[in-house]
N, C-alpha and C positions, 0 to 999 in steps of 0.2 A: 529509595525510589529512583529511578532512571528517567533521569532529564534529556531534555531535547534542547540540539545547539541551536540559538536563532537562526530563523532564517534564513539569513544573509549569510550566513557561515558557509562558506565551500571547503570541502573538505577536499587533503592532498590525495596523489594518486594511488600509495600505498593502503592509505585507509581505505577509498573506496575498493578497489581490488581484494582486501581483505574482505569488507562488508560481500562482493559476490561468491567470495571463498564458502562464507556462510550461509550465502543463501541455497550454495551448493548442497550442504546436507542434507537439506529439504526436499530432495527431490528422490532421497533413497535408491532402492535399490534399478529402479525403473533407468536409472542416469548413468549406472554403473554401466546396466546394460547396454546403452544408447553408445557410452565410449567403447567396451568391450567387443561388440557383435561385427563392427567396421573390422576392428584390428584382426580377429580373426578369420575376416571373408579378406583381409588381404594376405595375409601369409598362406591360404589358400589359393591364390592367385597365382603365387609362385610355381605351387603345384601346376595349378591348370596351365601356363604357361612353358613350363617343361614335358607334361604333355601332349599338348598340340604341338611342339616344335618336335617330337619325340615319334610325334604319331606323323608328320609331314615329312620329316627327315624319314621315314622309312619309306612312304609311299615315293619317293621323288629317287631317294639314291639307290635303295634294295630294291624298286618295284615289290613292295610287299604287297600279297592278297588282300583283300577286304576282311575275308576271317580275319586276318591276322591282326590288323588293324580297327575293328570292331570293341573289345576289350578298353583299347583306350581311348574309343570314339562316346563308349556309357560310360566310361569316368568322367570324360569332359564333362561330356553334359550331366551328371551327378554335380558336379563340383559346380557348375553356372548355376543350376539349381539354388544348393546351397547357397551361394553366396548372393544371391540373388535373393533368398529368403530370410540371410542375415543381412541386408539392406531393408526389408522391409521392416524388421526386428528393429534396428538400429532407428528406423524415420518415426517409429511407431511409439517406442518406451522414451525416446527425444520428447514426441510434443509430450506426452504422459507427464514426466519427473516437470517440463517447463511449467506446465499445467498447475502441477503442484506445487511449485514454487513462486508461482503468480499468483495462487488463491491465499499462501501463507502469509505473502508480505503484501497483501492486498488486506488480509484480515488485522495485519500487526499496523501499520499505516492507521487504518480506518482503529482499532483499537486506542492509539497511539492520540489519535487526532479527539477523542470523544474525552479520553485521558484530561487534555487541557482543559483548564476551567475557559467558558465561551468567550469569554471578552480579555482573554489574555493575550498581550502588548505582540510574543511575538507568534501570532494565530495569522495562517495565511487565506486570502481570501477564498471564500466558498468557490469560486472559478477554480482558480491555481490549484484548491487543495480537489478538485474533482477531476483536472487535467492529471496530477500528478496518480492521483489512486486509478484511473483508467486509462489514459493514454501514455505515459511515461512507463508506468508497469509494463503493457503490453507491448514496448518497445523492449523489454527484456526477454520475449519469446526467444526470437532467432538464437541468442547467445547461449541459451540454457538446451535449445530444443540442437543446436545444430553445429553452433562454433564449439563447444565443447570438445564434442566428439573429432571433428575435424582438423583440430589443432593437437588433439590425442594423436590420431591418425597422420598429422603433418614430420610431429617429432619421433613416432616411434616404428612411424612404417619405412621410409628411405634408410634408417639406418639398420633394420631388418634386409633389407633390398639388396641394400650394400655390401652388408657382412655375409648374406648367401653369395653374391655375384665375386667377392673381391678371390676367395680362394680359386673359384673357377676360370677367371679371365681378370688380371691384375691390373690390366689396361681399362676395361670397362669398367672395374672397381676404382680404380682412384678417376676416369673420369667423372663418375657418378660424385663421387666423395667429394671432391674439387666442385662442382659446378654447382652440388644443393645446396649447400650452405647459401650460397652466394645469393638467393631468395630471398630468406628472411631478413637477411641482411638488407637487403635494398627496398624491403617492402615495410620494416622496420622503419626508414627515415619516409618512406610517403604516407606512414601513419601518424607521424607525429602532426604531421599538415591535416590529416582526415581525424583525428581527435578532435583540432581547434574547430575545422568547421562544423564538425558532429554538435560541438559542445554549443555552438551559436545556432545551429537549426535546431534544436532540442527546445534551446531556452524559448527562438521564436513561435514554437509551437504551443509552448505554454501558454504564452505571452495571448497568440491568436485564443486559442481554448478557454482561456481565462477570462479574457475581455466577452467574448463570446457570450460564454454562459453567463457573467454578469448582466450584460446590456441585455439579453433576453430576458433575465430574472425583471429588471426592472424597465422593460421594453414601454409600459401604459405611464411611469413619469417622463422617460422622454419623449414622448409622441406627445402629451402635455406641455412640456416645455419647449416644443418645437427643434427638438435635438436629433431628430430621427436621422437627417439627413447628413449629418454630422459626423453620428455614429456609423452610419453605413460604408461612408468614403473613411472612416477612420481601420475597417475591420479588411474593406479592401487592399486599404493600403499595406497592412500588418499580415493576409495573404500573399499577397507581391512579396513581403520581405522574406515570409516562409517558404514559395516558391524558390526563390534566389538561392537562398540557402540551403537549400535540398538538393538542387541543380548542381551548387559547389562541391557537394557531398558526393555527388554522381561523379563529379568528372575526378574528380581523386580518386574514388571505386576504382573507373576506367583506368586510372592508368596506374593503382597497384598492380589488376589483372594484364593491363602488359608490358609490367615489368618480368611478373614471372612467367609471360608467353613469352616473351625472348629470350632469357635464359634459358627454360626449357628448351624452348627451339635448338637451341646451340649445343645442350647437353646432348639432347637425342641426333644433332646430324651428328654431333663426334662422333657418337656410335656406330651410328649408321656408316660414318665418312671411315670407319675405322674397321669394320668389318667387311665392308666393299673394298679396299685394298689389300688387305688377307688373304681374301679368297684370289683375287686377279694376282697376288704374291708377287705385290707389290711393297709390302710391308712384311717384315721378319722379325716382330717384335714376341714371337711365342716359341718357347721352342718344343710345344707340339704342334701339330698340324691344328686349323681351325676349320672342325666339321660344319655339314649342314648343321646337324640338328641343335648344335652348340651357338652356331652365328644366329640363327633363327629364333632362338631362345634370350640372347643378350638384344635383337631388336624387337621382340616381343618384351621385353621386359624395360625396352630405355622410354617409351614415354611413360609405362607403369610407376618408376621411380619418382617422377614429377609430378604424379597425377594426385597424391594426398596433399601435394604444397599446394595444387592449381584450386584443391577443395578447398585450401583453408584460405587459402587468399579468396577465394569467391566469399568466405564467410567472416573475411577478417573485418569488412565495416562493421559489421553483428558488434563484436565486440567495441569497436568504439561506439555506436550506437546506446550499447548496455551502460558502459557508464557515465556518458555522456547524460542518459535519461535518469542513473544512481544519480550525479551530481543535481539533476534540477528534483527529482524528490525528494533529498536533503535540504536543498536551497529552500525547498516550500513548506514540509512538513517537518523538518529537523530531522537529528542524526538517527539513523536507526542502531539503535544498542544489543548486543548479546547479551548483555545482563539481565538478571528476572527481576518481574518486580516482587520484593517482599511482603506477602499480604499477612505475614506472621506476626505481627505487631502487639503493641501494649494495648492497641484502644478496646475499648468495652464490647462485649457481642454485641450483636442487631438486637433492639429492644429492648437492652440496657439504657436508664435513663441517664444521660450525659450533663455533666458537668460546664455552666457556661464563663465565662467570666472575659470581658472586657475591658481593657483601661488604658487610660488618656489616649483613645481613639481619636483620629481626627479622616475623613472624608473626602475627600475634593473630586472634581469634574476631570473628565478625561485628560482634560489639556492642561490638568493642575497650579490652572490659573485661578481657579474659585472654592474655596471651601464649601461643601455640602451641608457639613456638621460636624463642628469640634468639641474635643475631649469630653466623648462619651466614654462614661462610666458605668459596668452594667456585671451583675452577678445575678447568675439563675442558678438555684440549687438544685439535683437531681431530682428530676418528677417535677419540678415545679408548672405551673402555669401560668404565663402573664402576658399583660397587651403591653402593646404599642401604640400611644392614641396620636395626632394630630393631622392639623390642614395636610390637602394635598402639597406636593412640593417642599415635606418639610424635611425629607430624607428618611423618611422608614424605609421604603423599599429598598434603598441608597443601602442601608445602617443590614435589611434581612441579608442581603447579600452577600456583604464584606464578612457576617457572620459564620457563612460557610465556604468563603474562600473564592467567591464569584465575582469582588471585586479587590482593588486593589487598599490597603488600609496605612494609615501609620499609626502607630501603637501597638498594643499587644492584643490579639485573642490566643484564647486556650479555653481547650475543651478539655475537660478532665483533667487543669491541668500541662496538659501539654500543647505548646506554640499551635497555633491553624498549618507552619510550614513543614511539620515535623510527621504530620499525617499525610498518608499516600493517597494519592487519587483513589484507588477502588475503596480504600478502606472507609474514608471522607466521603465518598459518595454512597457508600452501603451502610454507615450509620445515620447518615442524616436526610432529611427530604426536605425539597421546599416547593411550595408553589408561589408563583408567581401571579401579578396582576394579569397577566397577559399570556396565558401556558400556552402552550407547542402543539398545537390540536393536527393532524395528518390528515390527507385523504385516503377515509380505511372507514371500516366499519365501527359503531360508538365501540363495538367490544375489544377491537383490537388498539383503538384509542386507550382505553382502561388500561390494556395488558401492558401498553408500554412501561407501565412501573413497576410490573412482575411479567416479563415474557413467558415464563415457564407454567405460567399460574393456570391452574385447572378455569373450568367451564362455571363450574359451582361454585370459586372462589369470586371470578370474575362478576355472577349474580348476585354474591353478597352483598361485595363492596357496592354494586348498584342501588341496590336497596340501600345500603347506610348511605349512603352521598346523592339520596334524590334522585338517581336518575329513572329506576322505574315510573317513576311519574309520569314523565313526562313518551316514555319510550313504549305504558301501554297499549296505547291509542297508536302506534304506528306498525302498519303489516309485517312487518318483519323484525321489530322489537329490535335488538341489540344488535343485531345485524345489519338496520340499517348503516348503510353508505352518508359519509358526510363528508363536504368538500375541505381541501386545502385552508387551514385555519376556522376551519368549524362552519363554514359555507352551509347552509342547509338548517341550522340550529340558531338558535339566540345568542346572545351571551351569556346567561345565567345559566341556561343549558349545557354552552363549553366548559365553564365553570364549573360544574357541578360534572359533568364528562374527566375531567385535568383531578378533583377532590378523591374520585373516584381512585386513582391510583395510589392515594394514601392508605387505605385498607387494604391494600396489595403487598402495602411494602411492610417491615419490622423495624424500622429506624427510632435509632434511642433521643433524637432531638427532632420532632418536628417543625417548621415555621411555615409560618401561612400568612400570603399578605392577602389581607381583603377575600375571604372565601366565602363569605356570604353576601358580595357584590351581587347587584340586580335582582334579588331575591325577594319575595315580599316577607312580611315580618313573622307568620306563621312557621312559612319554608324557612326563614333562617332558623328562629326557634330549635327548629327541629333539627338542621344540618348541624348546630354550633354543640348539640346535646350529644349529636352522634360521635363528633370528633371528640369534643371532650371524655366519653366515656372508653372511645379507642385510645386515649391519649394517657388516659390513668396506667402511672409507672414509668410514663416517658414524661420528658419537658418538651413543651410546648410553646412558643411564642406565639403569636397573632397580631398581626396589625391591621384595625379597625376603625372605621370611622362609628362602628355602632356601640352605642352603649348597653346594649342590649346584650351583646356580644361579649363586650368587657365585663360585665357585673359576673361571669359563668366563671371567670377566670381567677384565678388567686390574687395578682397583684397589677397595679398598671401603671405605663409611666408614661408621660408627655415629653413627645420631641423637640426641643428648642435647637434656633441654631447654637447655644453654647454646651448642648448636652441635653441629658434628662434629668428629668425633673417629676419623682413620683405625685400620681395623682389619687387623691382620697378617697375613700371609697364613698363619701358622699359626692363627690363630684364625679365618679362615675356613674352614680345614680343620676346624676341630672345631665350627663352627656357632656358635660367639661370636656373639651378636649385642643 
């Protein structure tokens, strides 16, 4: 199973650079494209630039006819065409491959993120991890969609430029050769400076996005607590820091771009200054003559030679940018791995009943300052059935969860057998289901409510489990039946209702260990009856746990134990009969 580094983990610049190496493959042949179509509308250029200087050196020195010159006036324009259509080529398969490569590590992210059991230590906030999956991602556009190609173009179009020009005019070839280098080079050392501030506007953006979407989430406890005003000069102030830092990012932009406007500059007057004393024969560095259509040709072609560096520097933040935004998705969501996850394992299929066994468990509170419940001891045979009885507060819910790996435990479980660490996220979540006192109700309709326990689940499926889990009941009487719209945490509905909505998705699923806390909460004693008859008959073949405060509930079951703080403690079946608990 592939793990994620905390957090806090920043990873160095080789590994994030590898990481976008890979996320290059993603973007298929669309990206190939995007580099490809530049590079050969430039070595086109050359053409067209021999051309016109081809087609003007005749008009100017032969006075050639118009016929004459016609032929090479529809090549030109053939050749502007073309290259002008592999520019659109090129801007078009960019955003495409980018495209695609922002929905995969948007899908692997968000996979990646549901991966973690919910209350794991190192889970970044619902802010931070929604900054990172939307606004950091799509800070990877430019790089994928545009520096790519460009930095293609920066390395392999001047030394194309070059190696045409250097046999033609040896002077305008080694000034080119001599002068491009000396770009990268100096644009290279004003990068190292626009990384760092990349890398502190990036985090502040987080930082703003994050606080953001938190303090909206919980926007009605602070206006209670008289915090509003607090919060607001606190969001201000943390856009000031973002501003700042954007601004710092700019003015480095600015002056990588005129680092390589001056050197450009300097390469193209040499030419210019170099071919203007030739002609006046003031310079005898050729020993053949230097024609129109040859000088016209080397200054048609000197700022050409610069002009793939001047693209890639316009695009070189792109790239610190990208990783700057890799580094803070790392920092928030952990490492992203190439490795697959193994879903080939030993554990039992879906709907195989599983194997429970617990021992000298011990529980504590977040801050592992208070035991919940120690050294439980606890064996379920496959297919079995049994409760969980005691007071609120006594750690069942504590005890359901640590059994499927939701909270953190010391001791040992195994299921079948094998460790709780030793099973992979999908597999650990595809054989087991829980529900909880409190399930995860959307705002959506009850049916797509249901479906979240089987997405894929037909229409007929989705009416069944209705019917087994009570909800027709309640959903005949409403105009639009299962279609009904219900708000954010079941807004519109009861509790017993949500409840029985959240139940609804265990006859969805195939899971060989059910546990259920409290499923027939708020119910009256008929409707439980009925609900605890249904699970238990969908339950035959699997194991099942239940923790209840009903004894009504318990007598259904095979066996039951009472939660103590020092463990469990099986209770009799005459004391289930009288509600002992």
């Amino acid at each position: 199973m592939t793990r994620s580094s905390p957090p806090s983990a920043r990873r160095p610049e080789n590994s994030v650079s590898h990481t976008l190496k890979l996320l290059q493959t993603q973007g298929g042949a669309a990206l190939w494209l995007s580099i490809a179509a530049p590079i050969l509308a430039g070595v086109l250029l050359v053409w067209q630039a021999w051309i016109l200087a081809s087609t003007l050196g005749q008009a100017i020195e032969n006075v050639a006819p118009i016929s004459t010159l016609l032929p090479g006036i529809f090549i030109l324009l053939g050749i502007v065409l073309a290259r002008a259509g592999l520019s659109a080529i090129a801007d078009h398969t960019g955003i495409i491959a980018a495209e695609r490569i922002k929905l995969h590590l948007r899908q692997t992210l968000f996979s990646q993120l549901l991966a973690k059991p919910p209350r794991a230590a190192n889970s970044a906030a619902s802010g931070l991890a929604a900054a990172s999956i939307v606004d950091q991602v799509e800070a990877l556009e430019s790089y994928f969609a545009r520096y790519i190609s460009a930095s293609a173009q920066g390395i392999v179009l001047p030394l194309v430029f070059g190696a045409i020009i250097l046999p033609i005019d040896w002077v305008a070839g080694v000034l080119f050769l001599v002068s491009a280098p000396l770009i990268p080079i100096f644009m290279a050392l004003v990068g190292w400076g626009a990384q760092v501030a990349t890398d502190r506007q990036a985090k502040a953006l987080s930082h703003l996005s994050g606080r953001f979407s938190d303090r909206l989430r919980g926007l009605l406890t602070l206006k209670l607590l008289g915090r509003e005003e607090a919060e607001t000069e606190g969001i201000v102030s943390a856009s000031e820091a973002l501003r700042q830092r954007t601004l710092k990012v700019l003015r480095i932009a600015f002056l990588s771009s005129a680092v390589l406007e001056f050197f450009a500059a300097l390469g193209v007057a040499g030419v210019a200054l170099y071919v203007g004393l030739t002609f006046i024969d003031y310079l005898h560095l050729r020993t053949s003559p230097l024609t129109l259509q040859l000088g016209m040709f080397l200054l048609l072609m000197a700022p050409e030679v610069y002009n793939p560096l001047r693209v890639m520097a316009a695009q070189y933040h792109d790239r610190a940018s990208a990783k700057a935004a890799l580094n803070e998705i790392e920092a928030n969501l952990g490492t992203l791995s190439d490795e697959r996850v193994d879903h080939t394992d030993n554990a039992p299929l879906p709907g195989k009943p599983i194997a429970l066994e617990a021992n000298n468990v011990t529980l504590r509170t977040p801050d592992h300052m208070r035991a919940v419940i120690e050294h439980v001891t606890l064996r379920v045979e496959p297919g079995q059935h049994i409760a969980l009885l005691g007071p609120s507060g006594s750690g069942k819910s504590t005890l359901l969860e640590a059994l499927v790996g939701l909270r953190d435990a010391e001791g040992d479980i195994l299921l079948d057998g094998r460790p709780l660490s030793e099973w992979s996220e999908p597999s650990l979540r595809g054989r087991t289901f829980i529900l909880t006192q409190k399930p995860r109700i959307i705002h959506a309709s009850l049916a797509d409510n249901m479906a979240l326990g089987r997405p894929a689940a037909s229409r007929a499926d989705i009416e069944k489990a209705a019917e087994l889990s009570g909800v027709l009941g309640f959903t005949a009487g409403l105009p639009l039946g299962l279609d009904t719209i219900i708000g954010e945490d079941g807004a519109g509905i009861s509790g017993g209702q949500a409840q029985r909505v959240a139940l609804a998705r265990l006859f969805l699923r195939d899971a060989g260990l059910i546990i259920l806390d409290e499923p027939t909460a708020h119910l009256d004693a008929a409707l439980e009856q009925e609900i605890i008859q249904s699970i238990t008959r969908y339950a035959r073949g699997r194991t099942l746990i239940v923790a209840t405060h009903s004894p009504a509930v318990a007598k259904n079951l095979d066996r039951a134990w009472r939660v103590t703080p020092t463990g469990l403690v099986e209770a009799p079946l005459s004391a289930r009969a009288k509600g002992v608990a």
